[in-house]
C-alpha positions as CSV (number, residue, x, y, z in Angstrom):
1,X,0.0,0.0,0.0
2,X,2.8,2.2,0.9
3,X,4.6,1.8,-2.9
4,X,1.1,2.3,-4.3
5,X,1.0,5.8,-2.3
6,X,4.8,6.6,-3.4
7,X,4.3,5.7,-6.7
8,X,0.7,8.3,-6.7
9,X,3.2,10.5,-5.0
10,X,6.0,10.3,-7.5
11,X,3.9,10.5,-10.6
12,X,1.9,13.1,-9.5
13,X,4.9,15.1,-8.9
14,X,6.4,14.3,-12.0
15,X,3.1,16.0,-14.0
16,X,3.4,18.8,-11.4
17,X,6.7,19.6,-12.5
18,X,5.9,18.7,-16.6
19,X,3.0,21.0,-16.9
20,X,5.0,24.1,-14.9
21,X,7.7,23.3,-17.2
22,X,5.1,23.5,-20.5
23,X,3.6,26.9,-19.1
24,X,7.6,28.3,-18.9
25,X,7.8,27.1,-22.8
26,X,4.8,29.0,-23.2
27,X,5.6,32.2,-21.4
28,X,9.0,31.9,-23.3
29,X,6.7,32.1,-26.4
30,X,4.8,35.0,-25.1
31,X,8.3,36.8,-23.8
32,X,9.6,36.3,-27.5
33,X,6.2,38.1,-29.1
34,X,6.2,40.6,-27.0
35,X,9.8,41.9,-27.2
36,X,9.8,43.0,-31.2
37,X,7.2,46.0,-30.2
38,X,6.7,47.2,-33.9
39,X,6.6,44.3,-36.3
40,X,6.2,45.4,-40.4
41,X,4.8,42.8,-42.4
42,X,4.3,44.8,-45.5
43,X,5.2,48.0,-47.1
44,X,4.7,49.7,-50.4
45,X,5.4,52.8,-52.4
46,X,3.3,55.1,-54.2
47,X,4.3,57.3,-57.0
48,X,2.4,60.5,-56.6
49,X,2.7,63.3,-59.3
50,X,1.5,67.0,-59.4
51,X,1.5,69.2,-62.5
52,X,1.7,73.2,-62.4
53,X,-0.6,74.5,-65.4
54,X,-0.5,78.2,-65.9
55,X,-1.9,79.7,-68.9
56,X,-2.0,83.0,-69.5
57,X,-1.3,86.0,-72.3
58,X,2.4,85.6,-71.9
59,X,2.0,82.2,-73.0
60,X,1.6,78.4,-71.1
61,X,3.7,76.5,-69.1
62,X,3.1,72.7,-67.5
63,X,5.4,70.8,-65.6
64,X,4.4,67.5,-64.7
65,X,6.5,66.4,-61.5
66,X,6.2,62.8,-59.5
67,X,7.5,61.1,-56.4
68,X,7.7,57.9,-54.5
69,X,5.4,58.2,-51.2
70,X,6.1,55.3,-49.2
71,X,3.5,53.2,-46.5
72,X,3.8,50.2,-44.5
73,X,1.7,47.8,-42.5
74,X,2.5,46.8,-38.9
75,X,1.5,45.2,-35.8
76,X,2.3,46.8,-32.7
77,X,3.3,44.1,-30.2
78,X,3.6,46.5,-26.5
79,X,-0.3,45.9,-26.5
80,X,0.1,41.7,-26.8
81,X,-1.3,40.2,-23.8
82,X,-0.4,36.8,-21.9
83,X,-3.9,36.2,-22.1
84,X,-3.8,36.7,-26.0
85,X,-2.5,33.2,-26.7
86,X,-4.6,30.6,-25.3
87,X,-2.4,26.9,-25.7
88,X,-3.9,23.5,-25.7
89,X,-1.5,21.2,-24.4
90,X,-3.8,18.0,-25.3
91,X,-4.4,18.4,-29.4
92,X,-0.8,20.7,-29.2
93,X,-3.2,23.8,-30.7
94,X,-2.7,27.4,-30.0
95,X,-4.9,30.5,-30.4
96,X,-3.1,33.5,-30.9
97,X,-5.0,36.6,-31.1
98,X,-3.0,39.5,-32.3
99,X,-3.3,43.2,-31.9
100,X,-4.7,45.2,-35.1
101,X,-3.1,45.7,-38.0
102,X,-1.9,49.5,-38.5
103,X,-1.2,50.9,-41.9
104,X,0.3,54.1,-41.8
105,X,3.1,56.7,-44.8
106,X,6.1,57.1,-43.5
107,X,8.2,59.3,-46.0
108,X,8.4,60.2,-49.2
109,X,11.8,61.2,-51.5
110,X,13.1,64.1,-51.2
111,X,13.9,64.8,-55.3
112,X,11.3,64.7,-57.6
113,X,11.4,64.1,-61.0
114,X,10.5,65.5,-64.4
115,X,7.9,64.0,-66.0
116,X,7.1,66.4,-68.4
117,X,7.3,70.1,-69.2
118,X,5.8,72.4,-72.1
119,X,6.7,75.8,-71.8
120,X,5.9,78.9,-74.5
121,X,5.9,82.2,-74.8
122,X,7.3,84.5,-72.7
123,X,6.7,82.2,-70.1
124,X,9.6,81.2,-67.5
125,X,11.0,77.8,-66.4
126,X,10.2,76.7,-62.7
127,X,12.2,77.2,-59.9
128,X,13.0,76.0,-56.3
129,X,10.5,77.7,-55.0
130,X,7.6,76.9,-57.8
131,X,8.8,72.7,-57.1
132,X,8.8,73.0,-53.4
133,X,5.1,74.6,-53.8
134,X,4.5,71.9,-56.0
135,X,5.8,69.0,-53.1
136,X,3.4,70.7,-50.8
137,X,0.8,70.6,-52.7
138,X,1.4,67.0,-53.4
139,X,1.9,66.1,-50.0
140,X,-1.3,67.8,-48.7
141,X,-3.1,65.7,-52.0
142,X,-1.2,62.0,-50.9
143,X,-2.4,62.7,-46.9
144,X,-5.8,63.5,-47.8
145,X,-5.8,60.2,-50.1
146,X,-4.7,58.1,-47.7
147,X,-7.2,59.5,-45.1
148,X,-10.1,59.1,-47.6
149,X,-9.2,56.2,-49.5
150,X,-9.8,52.7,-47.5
151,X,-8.5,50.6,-50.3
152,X,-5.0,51.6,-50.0
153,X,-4.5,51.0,-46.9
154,X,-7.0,48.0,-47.3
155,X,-4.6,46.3,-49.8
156,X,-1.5,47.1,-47.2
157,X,-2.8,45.2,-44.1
158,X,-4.3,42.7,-46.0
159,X,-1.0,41.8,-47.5
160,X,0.6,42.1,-44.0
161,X,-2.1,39.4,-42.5
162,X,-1.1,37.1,-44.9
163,X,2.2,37.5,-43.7
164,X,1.8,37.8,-40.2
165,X,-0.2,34.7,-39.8
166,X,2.5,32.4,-42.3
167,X,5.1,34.2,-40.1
168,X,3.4,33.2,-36.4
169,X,2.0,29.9,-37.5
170,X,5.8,28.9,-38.0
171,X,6.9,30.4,-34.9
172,X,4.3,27.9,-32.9
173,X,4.9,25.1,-35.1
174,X,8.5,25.0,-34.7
175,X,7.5,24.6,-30.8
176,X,5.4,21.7,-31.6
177,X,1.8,23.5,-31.8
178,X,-0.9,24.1,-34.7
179,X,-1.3,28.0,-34.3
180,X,-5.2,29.5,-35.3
181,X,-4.3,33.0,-35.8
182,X,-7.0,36.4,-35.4
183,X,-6.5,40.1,-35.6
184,X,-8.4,42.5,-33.1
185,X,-10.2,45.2,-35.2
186,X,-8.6,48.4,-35.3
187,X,-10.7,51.6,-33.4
188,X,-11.5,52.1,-37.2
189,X,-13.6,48.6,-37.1
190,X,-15.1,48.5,-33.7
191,X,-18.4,47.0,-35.0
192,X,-16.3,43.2,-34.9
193,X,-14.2,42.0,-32.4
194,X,-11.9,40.1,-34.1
195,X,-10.9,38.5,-37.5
């Protein structure tokens, strides 16, 4: 009776110490997540141009001008939660529920170049000033696209889903578990929980 109660002893012990040990894999997990912060999964440029078109009794003058804009989409990792990852040690499946996807421009380049330019009459060519007008102008018209326009930044974060879930389903299966990956909404999509 005694080696029977040992034995429970022993054995019960030994699971003690094996599922502690599996939570410590899993925290390492969640330790590993959490540390990148800001994770790009996708990025993308846009060529923007802007054209100066004066006409007047001195004569015309157009200048077509363009740019590369440049966006990304990211995950921002300092909101990922210990509860965000929910492991089944039995069928060795995880859930992993990321924060939102964030598309956002982050530059543009500095030198912009000649796409075209018809100029007559008495009309002058355009200088610094007239470009950096024209940069402005194009600036004010890529912002005010990229507020208004949900496709491009639809086609960003949908690209960096794809990536982000190939990229986290591979972290978790390299550690032995089938990963289900969803996205929390943004505070743009607040009708859904997650995705």
């Amino acid at each position: 009776m005694k080696v029977k109660l040992l034995k429970g002893c022993v054995l019960a012990s030994a699971l003690t110490m094996m599922s502690s040990c599996a939570k410590t894999d899993n925290n390492g997990l969640y330790q590993e997540i959490k540390s990148v912060d800001k994770m790009v999964f996708a990025k993308m440029s846009i060529t923007k141009t802007v054209v100066n078109n004066q006409e007047n009794i001195l004569g015309r003058r157009i200048a077509g001008y363009s740019y590369d804009t440049y966006a990304r989409a990211y995950i921002d990792l300092s909101s990922f939660q210990v509860d965000d990852l929910v492991f089944d040690d039995k069928t060795k499946t995880v859930k992993v529920i990321l924060p939102p996807v964030n598309a956002e421009l982050i530059g543009r380049d500095c030198e912009m170049r000649e796409a075209y330019k018809n100029i007559t009459g008495l009309r002058w060519d355009l200088d610094e000033k007239d470009i950096n007008s024209l940069k402005e102008e194009g600036n004010k018209s890529m912002r005010d696209e990229w507020e208004s326009n949900p496709m491009l930044k639809a086609h960003l974060i949908d690209a960096a889903k794809r990536k982000a879930r190939k990229y986290f389903e591979e972290i978790f299966e390299n550690s032995g578990y089938m990963a289900s990956i969803e996205f929390k909404n943004s505070k743009i999509d607040k009708d859904e929980k997650v995705d």
